[in-house]
C-alpha positions as a printed NumPy array, in Angstrom:
array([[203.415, 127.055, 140.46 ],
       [203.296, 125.1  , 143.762],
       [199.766, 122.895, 144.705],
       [200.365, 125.448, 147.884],
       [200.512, 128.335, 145.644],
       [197.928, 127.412, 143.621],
       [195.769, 127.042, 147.041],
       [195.845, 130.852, 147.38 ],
       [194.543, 131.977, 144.009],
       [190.402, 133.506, 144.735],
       [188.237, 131.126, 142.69 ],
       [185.178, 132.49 , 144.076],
       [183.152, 134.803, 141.269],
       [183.297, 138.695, 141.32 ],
       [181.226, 140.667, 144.015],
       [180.48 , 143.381, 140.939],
       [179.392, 144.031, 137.48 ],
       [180.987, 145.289, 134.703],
       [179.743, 147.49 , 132.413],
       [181.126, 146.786, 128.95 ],
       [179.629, 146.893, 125.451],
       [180.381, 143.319, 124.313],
       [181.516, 141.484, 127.227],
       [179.511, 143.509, 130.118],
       [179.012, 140.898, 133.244],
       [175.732, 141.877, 134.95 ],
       [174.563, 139.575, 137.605],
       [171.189, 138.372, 137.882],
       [168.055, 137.479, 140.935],
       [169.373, 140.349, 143.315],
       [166.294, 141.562, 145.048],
       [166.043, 145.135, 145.107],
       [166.293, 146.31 , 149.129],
       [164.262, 149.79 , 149.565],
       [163.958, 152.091, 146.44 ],
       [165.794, 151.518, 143.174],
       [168.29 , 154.286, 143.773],
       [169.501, 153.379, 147.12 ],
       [169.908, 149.783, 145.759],
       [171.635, 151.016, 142.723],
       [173.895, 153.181, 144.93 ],
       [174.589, 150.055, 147.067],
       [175.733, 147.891, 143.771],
       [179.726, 147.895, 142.838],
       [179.808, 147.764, 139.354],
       [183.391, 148.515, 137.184],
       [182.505, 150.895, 134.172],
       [184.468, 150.208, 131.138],
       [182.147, 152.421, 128.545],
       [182.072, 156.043, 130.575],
       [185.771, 155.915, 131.431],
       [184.414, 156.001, 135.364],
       [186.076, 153.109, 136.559],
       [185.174, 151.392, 140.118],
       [181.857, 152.955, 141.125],
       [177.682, 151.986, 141.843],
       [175.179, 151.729, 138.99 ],
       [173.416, 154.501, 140.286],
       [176.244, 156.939, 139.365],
       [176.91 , 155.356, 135.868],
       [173.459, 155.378, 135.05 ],
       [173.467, 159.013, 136.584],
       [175.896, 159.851, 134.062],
       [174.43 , 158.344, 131.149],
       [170.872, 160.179, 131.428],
       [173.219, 163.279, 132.233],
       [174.907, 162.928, 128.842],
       [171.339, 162.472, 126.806],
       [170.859, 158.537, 126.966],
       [167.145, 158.205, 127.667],
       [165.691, 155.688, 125.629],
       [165.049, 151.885, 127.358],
       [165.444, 148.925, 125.062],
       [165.092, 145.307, 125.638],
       [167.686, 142.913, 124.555],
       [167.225, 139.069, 123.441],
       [167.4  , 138.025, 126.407],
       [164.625, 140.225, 127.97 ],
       [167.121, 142.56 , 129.496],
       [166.625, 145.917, 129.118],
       [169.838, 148.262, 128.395],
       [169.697, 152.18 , 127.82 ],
       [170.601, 154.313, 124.605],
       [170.584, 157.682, 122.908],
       [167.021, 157.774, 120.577],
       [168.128, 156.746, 117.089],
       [171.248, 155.232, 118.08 ],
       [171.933, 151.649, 117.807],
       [174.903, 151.925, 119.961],
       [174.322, 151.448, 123.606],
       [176.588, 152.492, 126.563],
       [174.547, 150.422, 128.599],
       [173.356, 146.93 , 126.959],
       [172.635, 145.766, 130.368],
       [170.781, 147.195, 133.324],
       [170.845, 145.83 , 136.825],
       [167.541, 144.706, 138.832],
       [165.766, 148.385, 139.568],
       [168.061, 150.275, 136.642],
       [164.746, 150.712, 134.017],
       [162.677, 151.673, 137.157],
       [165.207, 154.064, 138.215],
       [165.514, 155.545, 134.882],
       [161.875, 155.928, 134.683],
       [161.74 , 157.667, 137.622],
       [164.489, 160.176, 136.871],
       [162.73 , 161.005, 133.231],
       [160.008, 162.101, 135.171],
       [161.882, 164.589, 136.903],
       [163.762, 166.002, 134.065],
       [160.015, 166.497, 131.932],
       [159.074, 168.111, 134.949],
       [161.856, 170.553, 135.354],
       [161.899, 171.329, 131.498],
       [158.401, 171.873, 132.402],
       [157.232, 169.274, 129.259],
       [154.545, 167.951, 131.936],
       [153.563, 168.18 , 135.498],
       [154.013, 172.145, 136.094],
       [151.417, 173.591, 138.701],
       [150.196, 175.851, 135.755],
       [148.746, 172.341, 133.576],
       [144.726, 172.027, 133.758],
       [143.713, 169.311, 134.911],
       [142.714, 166.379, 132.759],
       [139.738, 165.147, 131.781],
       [139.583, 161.219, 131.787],
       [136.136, 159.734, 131.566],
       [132.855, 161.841, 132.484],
       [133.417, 162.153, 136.523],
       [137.208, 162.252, 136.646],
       [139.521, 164.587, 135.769],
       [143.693, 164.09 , 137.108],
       [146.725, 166.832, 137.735],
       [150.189, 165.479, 138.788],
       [152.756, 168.628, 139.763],
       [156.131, 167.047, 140.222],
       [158.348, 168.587, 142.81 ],
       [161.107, 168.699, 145.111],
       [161.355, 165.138, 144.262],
       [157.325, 164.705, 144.934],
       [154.532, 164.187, 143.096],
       [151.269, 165.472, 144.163],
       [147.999, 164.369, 143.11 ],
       [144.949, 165.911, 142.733],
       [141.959, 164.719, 141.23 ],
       [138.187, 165.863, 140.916],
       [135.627, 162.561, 140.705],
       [132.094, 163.309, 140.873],
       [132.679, 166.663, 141.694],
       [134.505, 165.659, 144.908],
       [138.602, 166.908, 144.835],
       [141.029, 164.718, 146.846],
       [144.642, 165.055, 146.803],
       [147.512, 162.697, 147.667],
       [150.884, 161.706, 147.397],
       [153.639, 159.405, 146.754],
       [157.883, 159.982, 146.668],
       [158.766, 160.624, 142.856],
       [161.438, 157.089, 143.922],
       [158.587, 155.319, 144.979],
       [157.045, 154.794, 142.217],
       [156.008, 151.866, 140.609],
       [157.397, 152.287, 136.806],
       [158.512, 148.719, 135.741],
       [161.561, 147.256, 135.261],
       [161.248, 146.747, 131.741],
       [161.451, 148.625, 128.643],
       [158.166, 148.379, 127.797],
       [155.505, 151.319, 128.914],
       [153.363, 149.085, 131.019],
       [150.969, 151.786, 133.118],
       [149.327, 148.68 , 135.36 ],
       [151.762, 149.177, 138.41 ],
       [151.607, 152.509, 138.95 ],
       [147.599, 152.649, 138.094],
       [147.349, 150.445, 141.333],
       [149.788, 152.498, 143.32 ],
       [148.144, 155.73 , 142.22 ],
       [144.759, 153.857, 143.462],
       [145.568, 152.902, 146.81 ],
       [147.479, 156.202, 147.504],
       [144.397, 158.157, 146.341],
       [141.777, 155.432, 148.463],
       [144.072, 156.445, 151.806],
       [143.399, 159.903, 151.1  ],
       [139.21 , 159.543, 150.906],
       [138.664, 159.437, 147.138],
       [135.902, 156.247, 146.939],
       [137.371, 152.973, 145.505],
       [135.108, 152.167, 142.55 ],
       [135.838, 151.808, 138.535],
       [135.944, 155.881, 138.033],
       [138.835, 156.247, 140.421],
       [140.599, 152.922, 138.416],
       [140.101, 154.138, 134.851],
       [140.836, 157.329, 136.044],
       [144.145, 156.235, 137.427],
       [144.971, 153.913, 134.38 ],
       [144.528, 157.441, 132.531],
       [147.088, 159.171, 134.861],
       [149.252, 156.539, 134.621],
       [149.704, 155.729, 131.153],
       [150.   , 159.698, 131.267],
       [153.264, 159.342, 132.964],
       [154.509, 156.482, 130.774],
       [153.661, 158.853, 127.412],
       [155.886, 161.297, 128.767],
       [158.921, 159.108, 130.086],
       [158.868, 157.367, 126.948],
       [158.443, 160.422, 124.971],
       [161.492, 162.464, 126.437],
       [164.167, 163.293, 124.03 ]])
């Protein structure tokens, strides 16, 4: 082959991931642009494991929670793939920037429609002396309502805005702030009741993310 030949061949690296089991290429430092799933949906990735070819991460990960994969692991390298409970096998060693968010935020959904948690019938929580919590998640919403010092205030927040991390461990401290401010803006006082309380709703949602089978 011709120097002038040669001058044609694309040296620059791939615009997309691959998902693969042993020789997956997952790029790193991407800043996530708006919520996880519209990122997702915006990242090319080539699926080797699912058989789905040239798609987005949101659709292969999609498709993996579809077919049972729920449980979040973290690999050596502090990258956190996704797994069938019990299996060692993973269709997804590596998830992108937003994908253990994004699952996060679609278990929550699912335990609410199998109605495992969040159903408008659940009684609302008792969490320290003056604060008790409900979450009902639905239509893709989750609506708070809590009773401190015998005052009820209710807010807010998209089920894709949430703040799960992006790791596989069940942090609640994100989301306990979120919760916080969302329930400030609609009245409730800002004090240690309403943050204990919320540490108690939020490690509420982690218990049953984490929990879902």
């Amino acid at each position: 082959m011709s120097d002038l030949q040669l001058s044609f061949l694309d040296t620059a690296p791939a615009e997309f991931d691959v998902n693969a089991v042993d020789d997956g290429v997952v790029a790193a430092g991407m800043a996530i642009q708006g919520s996880a799933a519209l990122s997702l949906s915006q990242r090319p990735v080539d699926d080797w494991v699912f058989g789905l070819g040239f798609t987005n991460w949101k659709n292969v990960i999609d498709h993996a929670i579809q077919t049972g994969h729920y449980e979040l692991f973290s690999a050596e390298d502090g990258v956190s793939g996704l797994k069938k409970h019990g299996y060692r096998y993973a269709p997804i060693p590596r998830l992108p920037a937003g994908g253990g968010t994004y699952v996060q935020q679609r278990l929550l959904v699912i335990a609410a429609q199998r109605g495992a948690a969040f159903g408008r019938n659940e009684r609302m929580v008792q969490a320290g002396p003056e604060f008790l919590h409900k979450c009902v998640v639905e239509n893709g919403l989750c609506d708070l309502m809590i009773k401190l010092g015998g005052e009820v205030v209710r807010g807010s927040v998209m089920v894709d805005q949430l703040n799960f991390p992006d790791q596989a461990k069940s942090d609640p401290g994100h989301i306990a702030i979120q919760l916080c401010r969302v329930l400030e803006s609609a009245g409730a006082p800002a004090d240690t009741r309403l943050e204990k309380g919320c540490t108690s709703l939020a490690a509420h949602f982690m218990r049953v993310v984490h929990g879902l089978r």
